[in-house]
C-alpha positions in Angstrom: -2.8 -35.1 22.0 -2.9 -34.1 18.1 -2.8 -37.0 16.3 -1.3 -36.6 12.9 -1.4 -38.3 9.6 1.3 -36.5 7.3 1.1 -36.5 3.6 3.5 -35.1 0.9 4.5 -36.3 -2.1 7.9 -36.0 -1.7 9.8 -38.7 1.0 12.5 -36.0 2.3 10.3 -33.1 3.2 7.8 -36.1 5.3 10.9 -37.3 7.0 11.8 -34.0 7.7 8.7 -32.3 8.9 7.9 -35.8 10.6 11.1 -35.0 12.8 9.9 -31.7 13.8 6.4 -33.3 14.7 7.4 -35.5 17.0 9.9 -33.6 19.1 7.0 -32.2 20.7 5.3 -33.8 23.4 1.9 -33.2 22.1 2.0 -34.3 18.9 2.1 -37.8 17.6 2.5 -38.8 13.9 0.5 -41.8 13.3 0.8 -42.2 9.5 2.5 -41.1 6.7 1.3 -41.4 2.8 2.1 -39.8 -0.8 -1.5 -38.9 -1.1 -4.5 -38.8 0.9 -8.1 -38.1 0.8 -10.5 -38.4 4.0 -13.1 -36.8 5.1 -14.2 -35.6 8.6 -10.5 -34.7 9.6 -8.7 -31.1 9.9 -6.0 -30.6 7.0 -3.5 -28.0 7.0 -2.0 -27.8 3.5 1.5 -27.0 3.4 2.8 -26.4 -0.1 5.6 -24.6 -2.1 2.7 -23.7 -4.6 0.7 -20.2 -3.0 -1.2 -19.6 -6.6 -5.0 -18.5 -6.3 -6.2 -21.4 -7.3 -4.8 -24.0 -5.2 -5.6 -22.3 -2.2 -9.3 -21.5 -3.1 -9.5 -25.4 -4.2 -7.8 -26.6 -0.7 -10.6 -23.8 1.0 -13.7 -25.5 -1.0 -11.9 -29.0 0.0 -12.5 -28.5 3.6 -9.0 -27.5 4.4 -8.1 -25.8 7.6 -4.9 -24.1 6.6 -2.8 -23.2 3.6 0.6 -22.9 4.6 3.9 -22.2 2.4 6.7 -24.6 3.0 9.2 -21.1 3.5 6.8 -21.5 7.1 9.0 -21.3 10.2 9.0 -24.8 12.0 7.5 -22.9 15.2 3.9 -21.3 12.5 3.7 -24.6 11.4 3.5 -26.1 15.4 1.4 -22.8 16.4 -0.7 -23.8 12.5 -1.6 -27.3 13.6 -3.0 -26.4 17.0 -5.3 -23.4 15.8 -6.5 -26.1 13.0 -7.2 -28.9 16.5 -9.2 -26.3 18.1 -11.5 -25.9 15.0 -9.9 -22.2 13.7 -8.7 -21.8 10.6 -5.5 -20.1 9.2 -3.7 -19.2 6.1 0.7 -18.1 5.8 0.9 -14.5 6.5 2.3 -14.3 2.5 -0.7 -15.4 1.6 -3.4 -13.5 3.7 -1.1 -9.9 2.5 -1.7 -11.4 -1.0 -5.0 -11.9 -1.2 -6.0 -8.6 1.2 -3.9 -6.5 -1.7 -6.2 -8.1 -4.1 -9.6 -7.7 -2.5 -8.9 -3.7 -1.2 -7.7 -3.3 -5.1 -11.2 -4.6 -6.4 -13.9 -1.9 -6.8 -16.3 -1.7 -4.0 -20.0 -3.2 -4.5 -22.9 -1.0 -5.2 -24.6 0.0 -1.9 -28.1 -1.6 -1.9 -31.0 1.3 -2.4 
């Protein structure tokens, strides 16, 4: 069982992505806040907001996914159990993103 404690700052989009949560059988919502900070759990950020920096600060935070809320309901399901079994994940708008901007960077110098 995943065991769920949803936070978003807005009340609609919880309610809403709460509803998706617990129409499956393996997946229980146990909390719901505005904000939330705790260690020693996985977090899967989902957010409208896919800039550099939030996702690099979510990353340093400890979070397991980065997710952007144009996410189908199934990615964010399939999202939550790759983050359970200890994998990580970013949205596939993302990943193309930042791949585009690490292939455009110049290559390192070669160690002599």
């Amino acid at each position: 069982m995943i065991r769920i404690l949803l936070a978003d700052d807005q009340p609609l989009i919880r309610s809403g992505i709460r509803a998706l949560l617990e129409a499956e059988d393996d997946i229980e919502v146990v909390g719901e806040a505005a904000d939330e900070r705790l260690e020693h759990v996985r977090v899967v950020i989902l957010t409208n907001f896919g800039l550099d920096e939030y996702i690099f600060a979510a990353l340093r935070a400890g979070a397991s996914g980065f997710l952007l809320k144009d996410t189908q309901p199934a990615e964010l399901l399939q999202a939550l159990h790759v983050a359970m079994r200890g994998d990580a994940l970013l949205s596939p708008a993302v990943t193309r993103r930042l791949i585009s901007e690490f292939v455009a960077r110049p290559p390192p110098t070669p160690w002599c």
